[in-house]
C-alpha positions in Angstrom: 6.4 47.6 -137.4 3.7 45.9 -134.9 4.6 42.9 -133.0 3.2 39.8 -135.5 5.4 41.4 -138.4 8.3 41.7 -135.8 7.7 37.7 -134.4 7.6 36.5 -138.5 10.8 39.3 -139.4 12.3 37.1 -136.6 11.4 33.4 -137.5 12.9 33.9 -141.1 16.2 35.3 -139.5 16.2 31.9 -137.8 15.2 30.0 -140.6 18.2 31.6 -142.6 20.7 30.7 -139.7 22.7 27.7 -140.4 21.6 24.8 -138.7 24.2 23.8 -135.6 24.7 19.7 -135.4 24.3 18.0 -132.6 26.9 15.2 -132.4 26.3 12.7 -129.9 29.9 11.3 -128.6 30.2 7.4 -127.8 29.8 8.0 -124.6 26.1 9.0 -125.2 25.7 6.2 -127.8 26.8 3.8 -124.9 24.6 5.4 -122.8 21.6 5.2 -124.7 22.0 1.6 -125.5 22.1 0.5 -122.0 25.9 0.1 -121.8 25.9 -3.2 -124.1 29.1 -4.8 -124.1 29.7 -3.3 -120.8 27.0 -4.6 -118.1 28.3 -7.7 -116.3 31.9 -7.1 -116.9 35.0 -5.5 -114.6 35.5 -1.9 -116.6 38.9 0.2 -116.4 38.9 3.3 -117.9 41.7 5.6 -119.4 40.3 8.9 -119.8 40.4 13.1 -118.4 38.2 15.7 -118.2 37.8 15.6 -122.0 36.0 12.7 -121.4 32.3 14.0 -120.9 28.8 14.5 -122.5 26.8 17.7 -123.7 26.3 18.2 -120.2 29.6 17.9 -119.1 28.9 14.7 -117.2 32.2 12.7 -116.3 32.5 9.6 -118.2 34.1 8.3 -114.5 30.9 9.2 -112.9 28.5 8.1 -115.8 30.0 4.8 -116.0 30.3 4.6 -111.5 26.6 5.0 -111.7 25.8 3.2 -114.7 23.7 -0.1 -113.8 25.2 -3.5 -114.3 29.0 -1.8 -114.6 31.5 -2.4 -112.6 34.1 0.3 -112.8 37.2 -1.5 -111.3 40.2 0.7 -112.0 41.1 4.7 -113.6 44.4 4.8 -115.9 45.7 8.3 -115.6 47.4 9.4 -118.9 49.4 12.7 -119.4 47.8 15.6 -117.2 46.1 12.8 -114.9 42.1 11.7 -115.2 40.9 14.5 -113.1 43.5 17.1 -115.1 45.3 17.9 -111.9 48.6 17.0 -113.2 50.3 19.7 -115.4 52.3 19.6 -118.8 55.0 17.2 -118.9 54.5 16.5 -114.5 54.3 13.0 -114.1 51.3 11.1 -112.9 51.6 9.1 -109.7 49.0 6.2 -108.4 46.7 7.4 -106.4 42.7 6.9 -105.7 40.3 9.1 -107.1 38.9 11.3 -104.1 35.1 11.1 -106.0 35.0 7.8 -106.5 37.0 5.9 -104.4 38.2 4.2 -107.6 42.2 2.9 -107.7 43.6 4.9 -110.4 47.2 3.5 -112.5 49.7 6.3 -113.5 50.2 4.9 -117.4 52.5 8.5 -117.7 55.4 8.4 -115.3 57.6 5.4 -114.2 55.2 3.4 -116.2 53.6 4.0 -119.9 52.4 0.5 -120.5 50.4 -0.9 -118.1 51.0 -4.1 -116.1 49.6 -7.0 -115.7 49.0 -6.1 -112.2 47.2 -3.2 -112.9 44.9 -4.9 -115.4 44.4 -8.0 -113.4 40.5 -9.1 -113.2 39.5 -6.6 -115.4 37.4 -7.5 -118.4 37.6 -4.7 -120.5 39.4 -1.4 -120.9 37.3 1.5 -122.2 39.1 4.6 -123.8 37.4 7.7 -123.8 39.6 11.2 -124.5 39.2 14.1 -126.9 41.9 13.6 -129.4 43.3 16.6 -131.4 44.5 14.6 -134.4 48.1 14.6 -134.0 50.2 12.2 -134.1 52.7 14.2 -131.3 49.9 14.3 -128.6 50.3 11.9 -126.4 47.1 10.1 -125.5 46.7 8.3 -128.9 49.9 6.0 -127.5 48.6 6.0 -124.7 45.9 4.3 -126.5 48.1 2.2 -128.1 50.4 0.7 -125.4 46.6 0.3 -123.6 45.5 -1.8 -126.4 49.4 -4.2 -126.7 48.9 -4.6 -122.7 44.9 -5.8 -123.1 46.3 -8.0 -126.4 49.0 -9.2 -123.9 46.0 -10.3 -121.5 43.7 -11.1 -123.6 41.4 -8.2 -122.0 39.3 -6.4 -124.0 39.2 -2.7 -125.3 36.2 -0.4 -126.5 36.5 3.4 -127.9 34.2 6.1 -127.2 34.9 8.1 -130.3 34.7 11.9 -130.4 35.4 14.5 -133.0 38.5 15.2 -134.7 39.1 18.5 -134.1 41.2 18.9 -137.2 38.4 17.4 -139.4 38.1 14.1 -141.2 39.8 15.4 -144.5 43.6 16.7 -143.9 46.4 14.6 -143.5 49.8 16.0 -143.6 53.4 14.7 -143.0 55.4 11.7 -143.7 55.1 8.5 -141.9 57.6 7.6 -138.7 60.4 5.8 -140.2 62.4 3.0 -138.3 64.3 4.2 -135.6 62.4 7.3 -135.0 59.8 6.0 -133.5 59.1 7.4 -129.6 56.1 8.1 -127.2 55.4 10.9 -129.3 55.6 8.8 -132.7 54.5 5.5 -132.4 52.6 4.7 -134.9 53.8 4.4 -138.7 51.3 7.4 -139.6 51.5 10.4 -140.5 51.9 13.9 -138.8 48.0 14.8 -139.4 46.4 11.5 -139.6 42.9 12.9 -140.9 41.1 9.8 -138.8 38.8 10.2 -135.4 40.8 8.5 -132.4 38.4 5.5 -132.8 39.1 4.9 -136.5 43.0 5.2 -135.8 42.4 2.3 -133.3 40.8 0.2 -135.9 43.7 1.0 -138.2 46.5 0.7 -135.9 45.0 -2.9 -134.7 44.2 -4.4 -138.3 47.1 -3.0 -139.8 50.1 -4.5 -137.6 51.1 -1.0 -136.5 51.0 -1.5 -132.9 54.3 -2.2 -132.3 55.4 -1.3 -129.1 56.6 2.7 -127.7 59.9 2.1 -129.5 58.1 0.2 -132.8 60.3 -2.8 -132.8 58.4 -5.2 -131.2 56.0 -7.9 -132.5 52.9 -6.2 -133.6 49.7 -7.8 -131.1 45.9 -7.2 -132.3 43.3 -6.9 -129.7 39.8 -7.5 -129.4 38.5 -3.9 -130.2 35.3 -2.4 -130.8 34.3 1.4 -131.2 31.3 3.1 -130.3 30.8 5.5 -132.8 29.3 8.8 -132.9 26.1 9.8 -134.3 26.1 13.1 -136.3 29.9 13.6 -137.3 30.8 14.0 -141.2 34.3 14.1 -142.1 34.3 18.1 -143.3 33.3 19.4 -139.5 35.6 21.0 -137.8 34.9 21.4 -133.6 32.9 24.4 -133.9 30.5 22.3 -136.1 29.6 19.7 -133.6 27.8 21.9 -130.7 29.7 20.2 -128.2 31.5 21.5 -125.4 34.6 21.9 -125.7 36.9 20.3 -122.4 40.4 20.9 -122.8 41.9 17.7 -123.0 45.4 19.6 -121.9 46.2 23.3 -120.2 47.6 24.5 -123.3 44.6 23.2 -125.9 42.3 25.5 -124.2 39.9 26.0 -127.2 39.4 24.3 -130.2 41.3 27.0 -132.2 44.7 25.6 -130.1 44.1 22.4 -131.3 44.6 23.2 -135.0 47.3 25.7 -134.1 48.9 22.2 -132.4 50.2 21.0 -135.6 51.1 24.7 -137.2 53.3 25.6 -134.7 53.8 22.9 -132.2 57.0 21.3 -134.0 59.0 24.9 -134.3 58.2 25.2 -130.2 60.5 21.9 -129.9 63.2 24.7 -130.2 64.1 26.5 -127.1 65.2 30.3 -126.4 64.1 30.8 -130.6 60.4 31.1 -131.2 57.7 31.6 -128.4 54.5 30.0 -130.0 52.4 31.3 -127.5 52.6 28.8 -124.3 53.1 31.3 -122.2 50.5 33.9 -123.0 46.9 33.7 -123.8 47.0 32.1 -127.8 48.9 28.9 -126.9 50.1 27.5 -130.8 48.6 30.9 -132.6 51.7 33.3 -132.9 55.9 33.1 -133.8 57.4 36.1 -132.0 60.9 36.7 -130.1 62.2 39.8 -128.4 64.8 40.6 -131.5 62.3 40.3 -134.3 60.8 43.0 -136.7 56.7 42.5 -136.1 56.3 44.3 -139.7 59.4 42.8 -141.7 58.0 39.3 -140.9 54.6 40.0 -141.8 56.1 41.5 -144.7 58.1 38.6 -145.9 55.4 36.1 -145.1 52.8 37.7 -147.3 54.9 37.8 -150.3 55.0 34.5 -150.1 51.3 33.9 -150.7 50.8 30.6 -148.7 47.3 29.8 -149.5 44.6 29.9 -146.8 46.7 31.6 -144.4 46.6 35.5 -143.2 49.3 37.0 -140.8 49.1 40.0 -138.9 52.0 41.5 -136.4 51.3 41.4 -132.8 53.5 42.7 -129.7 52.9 40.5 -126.4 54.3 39.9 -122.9 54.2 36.3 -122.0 52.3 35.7 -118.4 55.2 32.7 -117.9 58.0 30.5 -119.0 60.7 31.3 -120.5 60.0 34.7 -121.5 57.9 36.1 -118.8 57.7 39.4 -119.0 59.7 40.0 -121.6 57.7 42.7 -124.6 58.1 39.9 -127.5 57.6 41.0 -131.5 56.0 38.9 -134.3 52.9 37.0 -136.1 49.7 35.7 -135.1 48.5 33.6 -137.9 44.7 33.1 -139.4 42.9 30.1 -141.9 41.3 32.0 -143.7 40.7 29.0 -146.3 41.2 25.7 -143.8 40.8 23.7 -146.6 43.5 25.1 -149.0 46.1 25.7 -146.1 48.7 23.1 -145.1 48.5 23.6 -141.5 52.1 21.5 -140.9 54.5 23.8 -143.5 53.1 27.3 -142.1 55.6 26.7 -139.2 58.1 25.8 -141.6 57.5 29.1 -143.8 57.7 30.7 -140.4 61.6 29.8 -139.7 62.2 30.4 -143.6 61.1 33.7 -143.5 63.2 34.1 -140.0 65.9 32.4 -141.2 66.1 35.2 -144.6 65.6 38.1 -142.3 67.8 36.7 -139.3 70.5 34.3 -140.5 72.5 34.3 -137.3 69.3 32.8 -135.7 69.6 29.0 -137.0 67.6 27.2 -134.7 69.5 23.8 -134.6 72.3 25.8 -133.9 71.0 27.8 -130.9 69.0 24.5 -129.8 71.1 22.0 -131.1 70.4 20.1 -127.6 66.8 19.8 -129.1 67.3 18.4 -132.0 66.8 14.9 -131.1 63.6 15.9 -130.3 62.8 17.5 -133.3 63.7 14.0 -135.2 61.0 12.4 -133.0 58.3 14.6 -133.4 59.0 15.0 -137.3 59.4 11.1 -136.9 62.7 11.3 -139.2 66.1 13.4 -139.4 65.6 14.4 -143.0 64.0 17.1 -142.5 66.5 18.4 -139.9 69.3 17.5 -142.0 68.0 18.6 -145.0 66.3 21.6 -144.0 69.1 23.0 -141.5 71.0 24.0 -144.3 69.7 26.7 -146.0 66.4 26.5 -144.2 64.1 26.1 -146.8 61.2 24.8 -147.4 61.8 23.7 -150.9 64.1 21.5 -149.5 61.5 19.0 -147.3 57.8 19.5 -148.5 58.1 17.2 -151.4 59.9 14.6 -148.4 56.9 16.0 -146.0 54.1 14.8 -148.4 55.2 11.9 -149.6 53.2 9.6 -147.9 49.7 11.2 -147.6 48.1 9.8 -151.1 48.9 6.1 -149.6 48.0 6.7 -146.2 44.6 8.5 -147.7 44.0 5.3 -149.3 44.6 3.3 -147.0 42.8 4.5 -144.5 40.3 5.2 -145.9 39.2 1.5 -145.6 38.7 2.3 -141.4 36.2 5.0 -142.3 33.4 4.6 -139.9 32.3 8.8 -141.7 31.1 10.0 -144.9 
């Protein structure tokens, strides 16, 4: 074969190779319009080092520089702007050693910023990769960021980015009174199936921004989004040719972010399931010490859950809890994302435990957890319907009942095809 027929062999390979997008994030929208609604104005910004473009610019350092901007004042969610604050540590005030900038811990003593700490500013820009769960933390941060600015009378604007989860599932049933928490504000569900900029639009137009503990006076802000260019509702994060920044030490790729909601509730539990925090496939994998790898696997597959593969796996967590120790179990694949319910595979998970290891009932073991398995499910039916026989005939109609309405409704915030 001589070099021409090798160089046109080659350019129809290419021309057969899917396409990769190129989604722009708001921060490059805002970028390449100048920074309009931004130039002239006092700018605080709540974001981390999700927060960047293609070229993994800073969106502190693009909007420092930016011309006309006046970056006042950094509010450091969960994990800190700079992402020097791990899981769960809390965030103290400090200033930001690049920039010089003050920056407001909005995780630690306080979650809802001040007046103090918004004073002079004239608007509050938002910019963090969400992963489309209503658990994870930065969305209320988002929210208690927007009641403070309503409070005020300050402005806020949302750079959107990609839901990592895509733009079509939705999953769980809404928070119900007196459940609601830090990490289940809003009355949505569990997968809310919107971009981060789309919940805000919801959340402010729809009353549901109610406070951390949802029993306050709902307050509407003046809110705009800048919205991506390139992102349809079936891409998943592999689809945008972005970077991917992880927006907390245990999301490290994009893969963890879909495995937040699959195993993420179940890992409430303590000394039952390791989900993989802990080892390299943080949210990918159920395993304990006392399990059978090949009687789970077993037991899974005859159910035929559809979309989802398991295979056994045998791994020594690196830290936590169970450092060291040789743990037995399933690592989990979609192999049809579309089909799959990512929120029950968890659920089948502890079944299938449950029917091979009965003595391991884990509101029993954990019962001290179990208040915080109500707030993340954002309701105790499911506890105390499915801690009896551990079932999960028992909940999924409960689970799902609220995803045709929310669907609907939401869909009137669509900003996507």
């Amino acid at each position: 074969m001589n070099s021409r027929t090798l160089i046109a062999a080659a350019a129809l390979l290419l021309a057969c190779l899917p396409l990769r997008s190129q989604v722009r994030p708001g921060i490059e929208v805002l970028e390449s319009r100048g920074f309009e609604g931004l130039v002239g104005k006092k700018v605080g910004l709540v974001t981390n080092p999700s927060g960047v473009d293609r070229n993994l610019r800073s969106t502190i350092d693009i909007l420092a520089s930016a011309p006309g901007v006046e970056l006042k004042a950094l509010f450091a969610p969960e994990h800190g702007v700079r992402g020097d604050a791990y899981a769960g540590a809390k965030v103290t005030d400090a200033s930001d050693p690049k920039t010089g900038i003050p920056v407001y811990s909005v995780y630690g003593a306080t979650r809802k910023p001040t007046p103090a700490m918004l004073k002079g500013l004239d608007v509050v820009v938002y910019d963090i990769q969400d992963v489309g769960s209503r658990s994870y933390t930065f969305i209320s941060t988002l929210g208690l960021m927007m009641r403070s600015c309503a409070e005020q009378g300050i402005e806020v604007m949302v750079l959107d980015r990609p839901n990592p989860l895509g733009g079509d599932k939705v999953e769980g049933c809404l928070v119900e009174d007196g459940f609601h928490s830090f990490v289940s504000e809003f009355k949505i569900p569990y997968v809310y199936g919107l971009t981060v900029g789309e919940l805000a639009v919801l959340i402010n137009e729809e009353g549901l921004n109610c406070g951390e503990k949802g029993d306050e006076k709902p307050l509407k802000c003046k809110l705009s989004v800048i919205p991506m260019d390139g992102w349809t509702r079936n891409m998943l994060y592999e689809d945008t040719g972005l970077p991917w920044v992880l927006p907390s030490p245990n999301i490290p790729f994009p893969q963890n972010a879909v495995g937040y909601p699959t195993a993420g509730i179940a890992g409430e539990f303590q000394g039952y399931l390791n989900i993989g925090v802990g080892y390299t496939l943080p949210f990918c994998v159920f395993a304990a010490e006392w399990i059978d790898a090949d009687a789970l696997k077993e037991r899974l597959d005859s159910y035929a859950l559809p979309g989802v593969a398991f295979r056994t796996i045998h791994y020594k967590p690196l830290f936590g809890a169970d450092k060291d120790k040789l743990l037995h179990g399933v690592q989990y694949h979609y192999t049809d994302y579309g089909a799959a319910c990512l929120t029950m595979t968890q659920f089948y998970v502890m079944q299938a435990v449950n029917e091979l290891y009965p003595e391991k009932n884990p509101f029993r073991l954990s019962s001290g957890r179990n208040n915080m398995f109500d707030k993340v499910c954002g309701t105790d039916y499911v506890r105390t319907n499915f801690e009896k026989r551990l079932k999960v005939e028992d909940i999924i109609d409960y689970w799902s009942k609220d995803v045709e309405a929310f669907k609907k409704l939401s869909r009137k915030y669509y900003i996507y095809k």
